[in-house]
C-alpha positions as a Markdown table, in Angstrom:
| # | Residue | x | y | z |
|---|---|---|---|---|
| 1 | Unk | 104.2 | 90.4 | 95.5 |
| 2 | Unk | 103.9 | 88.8 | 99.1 |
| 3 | Unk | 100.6 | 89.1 | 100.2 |
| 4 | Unk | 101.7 | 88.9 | 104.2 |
| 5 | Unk | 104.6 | 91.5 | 103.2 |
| 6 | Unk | 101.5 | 94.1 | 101.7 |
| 7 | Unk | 99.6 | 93.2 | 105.0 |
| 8 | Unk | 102.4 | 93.8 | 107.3 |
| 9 | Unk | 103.1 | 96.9 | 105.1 |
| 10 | Unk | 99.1 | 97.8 | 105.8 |
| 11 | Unk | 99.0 | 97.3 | 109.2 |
| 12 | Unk | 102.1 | 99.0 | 110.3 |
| 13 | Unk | 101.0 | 102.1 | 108.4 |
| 14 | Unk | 97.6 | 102.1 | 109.3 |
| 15 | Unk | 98.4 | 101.6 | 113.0 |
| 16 | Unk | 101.6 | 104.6 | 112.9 |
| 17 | Unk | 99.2 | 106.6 | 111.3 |
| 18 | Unk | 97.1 | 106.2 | 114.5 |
| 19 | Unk | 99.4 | 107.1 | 116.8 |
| 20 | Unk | 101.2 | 109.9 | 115.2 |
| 21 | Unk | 97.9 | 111.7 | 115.1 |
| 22 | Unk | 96.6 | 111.2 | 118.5 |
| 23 | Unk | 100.2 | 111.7 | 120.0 |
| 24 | Unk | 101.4 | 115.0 | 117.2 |
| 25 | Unk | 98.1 | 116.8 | 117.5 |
| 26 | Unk | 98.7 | 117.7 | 121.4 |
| 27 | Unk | 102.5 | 117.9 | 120.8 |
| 28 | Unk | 102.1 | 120.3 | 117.5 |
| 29 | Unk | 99.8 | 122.9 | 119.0 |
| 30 | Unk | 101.6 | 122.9 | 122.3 |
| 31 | Unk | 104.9 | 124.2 | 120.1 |
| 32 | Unk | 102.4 | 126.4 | 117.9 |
| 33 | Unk | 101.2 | 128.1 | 121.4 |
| 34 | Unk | 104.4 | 127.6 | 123.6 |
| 35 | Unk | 106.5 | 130.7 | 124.7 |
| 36 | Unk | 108.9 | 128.4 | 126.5 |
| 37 | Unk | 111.9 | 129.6 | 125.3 |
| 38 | Unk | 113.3 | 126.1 | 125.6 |
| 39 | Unk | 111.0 | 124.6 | 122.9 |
| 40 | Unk | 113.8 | 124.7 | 119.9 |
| 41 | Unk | 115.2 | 121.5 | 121.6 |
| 42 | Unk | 112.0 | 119.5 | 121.6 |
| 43 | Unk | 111.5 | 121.1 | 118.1 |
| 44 | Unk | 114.8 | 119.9 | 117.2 |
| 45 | Unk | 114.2 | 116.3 | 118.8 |
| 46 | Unk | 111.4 | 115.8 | 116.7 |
| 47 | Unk | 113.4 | 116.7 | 113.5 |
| 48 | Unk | 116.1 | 114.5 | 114.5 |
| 49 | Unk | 114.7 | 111.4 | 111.7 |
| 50 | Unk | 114.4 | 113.9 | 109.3 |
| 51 | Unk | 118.9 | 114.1 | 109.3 |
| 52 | Unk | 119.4 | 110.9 | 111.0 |
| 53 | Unk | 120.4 | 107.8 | 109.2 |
| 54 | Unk | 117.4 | 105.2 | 109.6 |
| 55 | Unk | 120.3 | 102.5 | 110.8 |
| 56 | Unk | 121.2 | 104.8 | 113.1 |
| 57 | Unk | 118.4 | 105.3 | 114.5 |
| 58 | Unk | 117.1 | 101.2 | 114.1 |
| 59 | Unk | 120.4 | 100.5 | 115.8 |
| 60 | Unk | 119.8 | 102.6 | 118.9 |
| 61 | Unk | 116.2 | 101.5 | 119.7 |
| 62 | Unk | 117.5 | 97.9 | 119.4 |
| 63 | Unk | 119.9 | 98.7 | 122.0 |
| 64 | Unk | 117.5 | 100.7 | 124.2 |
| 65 | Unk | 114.5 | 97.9 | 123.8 |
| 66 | Unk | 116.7 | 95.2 | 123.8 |
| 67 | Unk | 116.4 | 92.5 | 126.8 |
| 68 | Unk | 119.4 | 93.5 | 128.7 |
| 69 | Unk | 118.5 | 97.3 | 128.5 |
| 70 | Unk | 116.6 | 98.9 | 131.6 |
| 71 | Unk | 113.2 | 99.5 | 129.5 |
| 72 | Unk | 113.6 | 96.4 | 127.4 |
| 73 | Unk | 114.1 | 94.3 | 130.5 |
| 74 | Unk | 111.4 | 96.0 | 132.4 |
| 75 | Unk | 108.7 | 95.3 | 129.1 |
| 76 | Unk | 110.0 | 92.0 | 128.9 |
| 77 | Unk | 108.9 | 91.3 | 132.6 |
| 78 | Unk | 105.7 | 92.8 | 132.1 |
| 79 | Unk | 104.9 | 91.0 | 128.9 |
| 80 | Unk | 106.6 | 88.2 | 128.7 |
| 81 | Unk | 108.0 | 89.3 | 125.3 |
| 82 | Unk | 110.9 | 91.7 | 123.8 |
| 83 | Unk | 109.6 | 93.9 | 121.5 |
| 84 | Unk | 113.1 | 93.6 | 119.3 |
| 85 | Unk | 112.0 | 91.1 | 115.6 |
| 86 | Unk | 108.4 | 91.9 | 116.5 |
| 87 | Unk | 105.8 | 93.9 | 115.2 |
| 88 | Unk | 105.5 | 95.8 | 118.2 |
| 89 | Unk | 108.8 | 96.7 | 117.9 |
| 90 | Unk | 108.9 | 97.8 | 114.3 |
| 91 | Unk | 106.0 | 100.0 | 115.3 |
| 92 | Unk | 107.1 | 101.7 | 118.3 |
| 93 | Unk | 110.3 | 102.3 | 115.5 |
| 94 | Unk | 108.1 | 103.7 | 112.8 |
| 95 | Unk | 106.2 | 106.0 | 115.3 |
| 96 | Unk | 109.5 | 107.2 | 116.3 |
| 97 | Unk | 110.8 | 107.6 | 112.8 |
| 98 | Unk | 108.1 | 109.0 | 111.7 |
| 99 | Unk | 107.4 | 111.9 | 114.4 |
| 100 | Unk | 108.9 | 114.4 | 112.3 |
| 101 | Unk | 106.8 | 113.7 | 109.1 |
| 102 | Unk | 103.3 | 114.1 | 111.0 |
| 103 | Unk | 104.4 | 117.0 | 113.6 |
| 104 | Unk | 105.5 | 119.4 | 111.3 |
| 105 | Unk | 102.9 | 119.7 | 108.8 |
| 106 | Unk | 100.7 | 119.6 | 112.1 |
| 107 | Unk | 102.6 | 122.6 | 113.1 |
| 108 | Unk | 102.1 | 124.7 | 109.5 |
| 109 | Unk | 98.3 | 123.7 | 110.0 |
| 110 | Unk | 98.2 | 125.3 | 113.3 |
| 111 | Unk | 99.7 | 128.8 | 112.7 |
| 112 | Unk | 98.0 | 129.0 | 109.4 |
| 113 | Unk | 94.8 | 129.7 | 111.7 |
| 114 | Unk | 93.8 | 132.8 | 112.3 |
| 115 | Unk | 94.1 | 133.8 | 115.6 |
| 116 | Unk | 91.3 | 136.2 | 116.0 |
| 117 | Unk | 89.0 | 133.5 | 114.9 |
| 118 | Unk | 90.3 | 131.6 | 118.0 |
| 119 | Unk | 89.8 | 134.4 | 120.3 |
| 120 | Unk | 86.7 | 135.7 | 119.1 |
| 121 | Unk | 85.3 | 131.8 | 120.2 |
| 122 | Unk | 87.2 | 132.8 | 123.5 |
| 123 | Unk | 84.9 | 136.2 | 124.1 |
| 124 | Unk | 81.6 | 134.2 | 122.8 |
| 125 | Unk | 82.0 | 131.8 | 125.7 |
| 126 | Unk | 83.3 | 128.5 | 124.1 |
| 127 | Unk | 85.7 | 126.5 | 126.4 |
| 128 | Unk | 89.3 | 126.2 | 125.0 |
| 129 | Unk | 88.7 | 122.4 | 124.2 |
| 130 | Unk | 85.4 | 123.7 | 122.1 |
| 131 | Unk | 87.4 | 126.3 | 120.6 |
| 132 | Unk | 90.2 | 123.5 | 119.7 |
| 133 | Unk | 87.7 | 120.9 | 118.2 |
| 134 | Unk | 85.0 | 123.4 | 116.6 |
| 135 | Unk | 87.6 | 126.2 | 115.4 |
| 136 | Unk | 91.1 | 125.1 | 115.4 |
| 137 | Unk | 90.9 | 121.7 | 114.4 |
| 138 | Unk | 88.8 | 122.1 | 111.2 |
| 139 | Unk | 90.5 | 125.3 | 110.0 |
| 140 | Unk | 94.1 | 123.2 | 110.4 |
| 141 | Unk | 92.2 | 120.4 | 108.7 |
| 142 | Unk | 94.6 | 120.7 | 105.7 |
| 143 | Unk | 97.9 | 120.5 | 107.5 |
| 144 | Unk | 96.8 | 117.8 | 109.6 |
| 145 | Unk | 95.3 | 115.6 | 106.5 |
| 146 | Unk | 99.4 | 116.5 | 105.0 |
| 147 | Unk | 101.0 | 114.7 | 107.7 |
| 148 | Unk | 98.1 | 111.8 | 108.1 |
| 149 | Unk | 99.2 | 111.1 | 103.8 |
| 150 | Unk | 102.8 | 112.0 | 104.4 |
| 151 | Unk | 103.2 | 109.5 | 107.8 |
| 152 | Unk | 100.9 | 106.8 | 106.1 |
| 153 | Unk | 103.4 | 107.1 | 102.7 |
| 154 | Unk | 107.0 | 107.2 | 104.2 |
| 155 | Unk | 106.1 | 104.0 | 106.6 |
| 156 | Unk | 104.8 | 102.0 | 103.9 |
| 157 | Unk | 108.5 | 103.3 | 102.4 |
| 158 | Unk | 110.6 | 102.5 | 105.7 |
| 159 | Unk | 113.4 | 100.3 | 104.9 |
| 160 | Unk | 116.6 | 100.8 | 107.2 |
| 161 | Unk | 114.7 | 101.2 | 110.7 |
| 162 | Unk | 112.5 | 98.1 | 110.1 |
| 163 | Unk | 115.1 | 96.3 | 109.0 |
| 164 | Unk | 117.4 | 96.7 | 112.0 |
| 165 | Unk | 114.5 | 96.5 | 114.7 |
| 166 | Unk | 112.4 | 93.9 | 113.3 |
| 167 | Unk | 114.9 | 92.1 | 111.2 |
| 168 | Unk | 112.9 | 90.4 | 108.2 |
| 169 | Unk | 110.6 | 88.3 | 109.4 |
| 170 | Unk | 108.1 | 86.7 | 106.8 |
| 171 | Unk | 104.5 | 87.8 | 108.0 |
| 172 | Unk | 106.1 | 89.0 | 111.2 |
| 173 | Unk | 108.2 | 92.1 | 110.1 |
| 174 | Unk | 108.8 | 91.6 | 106.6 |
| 175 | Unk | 107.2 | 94.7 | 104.6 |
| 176 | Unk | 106.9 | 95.6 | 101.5 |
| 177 | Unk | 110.5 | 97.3 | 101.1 |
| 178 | Unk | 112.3 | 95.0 | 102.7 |
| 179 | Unk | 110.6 | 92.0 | 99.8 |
| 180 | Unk | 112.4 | 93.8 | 97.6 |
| 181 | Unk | 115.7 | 93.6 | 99.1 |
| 182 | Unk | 115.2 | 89.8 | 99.6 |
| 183 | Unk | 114.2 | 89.5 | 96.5 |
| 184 | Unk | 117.3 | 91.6 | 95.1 |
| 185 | Unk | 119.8 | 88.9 | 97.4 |
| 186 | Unk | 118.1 | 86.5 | 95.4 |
| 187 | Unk | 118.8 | 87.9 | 92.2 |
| 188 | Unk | 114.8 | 87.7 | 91.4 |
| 189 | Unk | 115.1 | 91.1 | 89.6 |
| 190 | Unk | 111.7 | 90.8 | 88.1 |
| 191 | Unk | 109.9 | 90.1 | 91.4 |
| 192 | Unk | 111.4 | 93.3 | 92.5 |
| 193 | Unk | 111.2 | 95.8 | 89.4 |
| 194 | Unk | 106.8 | 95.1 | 90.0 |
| 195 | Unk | 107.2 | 95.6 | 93.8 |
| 196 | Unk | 109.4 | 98.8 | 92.9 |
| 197 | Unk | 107.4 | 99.8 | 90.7 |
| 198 | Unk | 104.1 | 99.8 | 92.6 |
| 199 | Unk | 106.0 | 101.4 | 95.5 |
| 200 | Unk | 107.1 | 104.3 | 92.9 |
| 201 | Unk | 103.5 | 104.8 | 91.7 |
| 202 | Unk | 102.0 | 105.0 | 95.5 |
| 203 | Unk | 104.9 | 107.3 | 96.1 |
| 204 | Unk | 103.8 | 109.1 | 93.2 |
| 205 | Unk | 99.8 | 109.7 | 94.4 |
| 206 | Unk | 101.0 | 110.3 | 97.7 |
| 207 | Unk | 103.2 | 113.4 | 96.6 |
| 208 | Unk | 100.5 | 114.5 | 94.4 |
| 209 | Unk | 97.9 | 114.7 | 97.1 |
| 210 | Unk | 100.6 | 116.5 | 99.8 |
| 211 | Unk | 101.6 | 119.1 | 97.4 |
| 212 | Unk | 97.8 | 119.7 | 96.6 |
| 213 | Unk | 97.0 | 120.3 | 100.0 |
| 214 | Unk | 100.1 | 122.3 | 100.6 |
| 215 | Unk | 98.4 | 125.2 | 98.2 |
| 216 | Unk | 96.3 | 125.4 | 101.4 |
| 217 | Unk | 99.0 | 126.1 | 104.0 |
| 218 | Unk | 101.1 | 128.4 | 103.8 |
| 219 | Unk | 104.8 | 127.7 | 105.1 |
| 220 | Unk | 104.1 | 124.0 | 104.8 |
C-alpha cells in the first residue's frame, strides 16, 4: 500500500471530520429547534449526497470552483491557486459530500434529549449556551460520536467525488480508493485485493462501533 495514498487518505478524513463537526453541530440543532416551516428544503439539501451520484456531484463543484467560474475565479485571485486537482479542493468536495453523513446522526442526538432536562437548566438560571454545552451537548454525545465515526469512515471510502475534483494525483489527491483503481488499470490485482481488503476490515469496525452507539439513540 502507498504510504502518501494512506496519508492523503488520513489527512482528508481527519481534517472533514473537523469541519463537519464544527459546521453540523450549529446546523443540526438549528433544524432540531427550528419551526420554520421552510426547513424540509435545507433538510432535503443536506440529504442531497445521500441520492446523488458522487460524479454528479464531483462534476458540478468542478464546474462551480473551476477558474472560469465566478467563485473559482474570485478564489483564484485571492490565492493565487484553483482549488480543482488540489487538496483543498478534494476537501471542500468531501465536506460537501459528506454533510449528510454527520448532520443527521447529529439531528437523532439532539431530539433524543429530553427536553425538560433543557428547560429545567433554563429555570435554574444557566444561559442557553451553558445549557447547550453542559446539558445538550453531553446528553447528544452518542449521536454526535455516530456521525464523527460515520464522516471519518465514508471519506476514507470516497471514490467518485475525489476522483472528479482532485483527479489522482500521487501524494496530492491520490487516496487510498482511488490506489486501488490504479492499481486495477494496471492489472496489479494483488496490490489491490490487500488495499481492498484493509478498506473492507476498517469498513467493518466502523459499522460495528455506529450500530453500537445507535442502541443509544433512538431513531438514528
Amino acid at each position: 500500500m502507498c504510504e502518501s495514498a494512506v496519508w492523503v487518505t488520513l489527512r482528508l478524513a481527519v481534517a472533514t471530520t473537523a469541519i463537519l463537526l464544527l459546521l453540523g453541530l450549529p446546523l443540526a440543532y438549528w433544524l432540531t429547534t427550528t419551526r420554520w416551516r421552510g426547513k424540509f428544503l435545507v433538510e432535503a439539501v443536506v440529504a442531497l449526497p445521500i441520492i446523488l451520484p458522487p460524479t454528479v456531484l464531483g462534476f458540478y463543484l468542478l464546474m462551480a470552483l473551476g477558474p472560469r467560474s465566478p467563485i473559482g475565479g474570485l478564489i483564484q485571485s485571492v490565492t493565487g491557486s484553483s482549488l480543482p486537482f488540489s487538496f483543498g479542493g478534494i476537501l471542500v468536495g468531501s465536506v460537501i459530500f459528506n454533510l449528510p453523513f454527520a448532520v443527521r446522526p447529529f439531528v437523532a442526538g439532539f431530539t433524543a434529549v429530553d427536553r425538560r432536562l433543557v428547560e429545567a437548566s433554563w429555570c435554574l438560571g444557566a444561559s442557553r449556551f451553558r445549557t447547550f454545552c453542559r446539558v445538550i451537548l453531553p446528553l447528544a454525545r452518542a449521536g454526535i460520536l455516530t456521525g464523527v465515526v460515520l464522516s471519518f469512515a465514508h471519506t476514507v471510502g470516497e471514490f467518485g467525488v475525489v476522483l472528479m475534483l482532485g483527479g489522482n494525483i500521487p501524494g496530492v489527491t491520490q487516496t487510498i480508493s482511488t490506489l486501488i483503481y490504479d492499481d486495477v488499470q494496471a492489472m496489479n490485482y494483488g496490490a489491490a485485493n490487500v488495499t481492498a481488503g484493509v478498506l473492507l476490515a476498517f469498513s467493518v469496525c466502523m459499522l460495528s462501533v455506529v450500530y453500537s452507539l445507535q442502541r443509544r439513540v433512538p431513531g438514528l
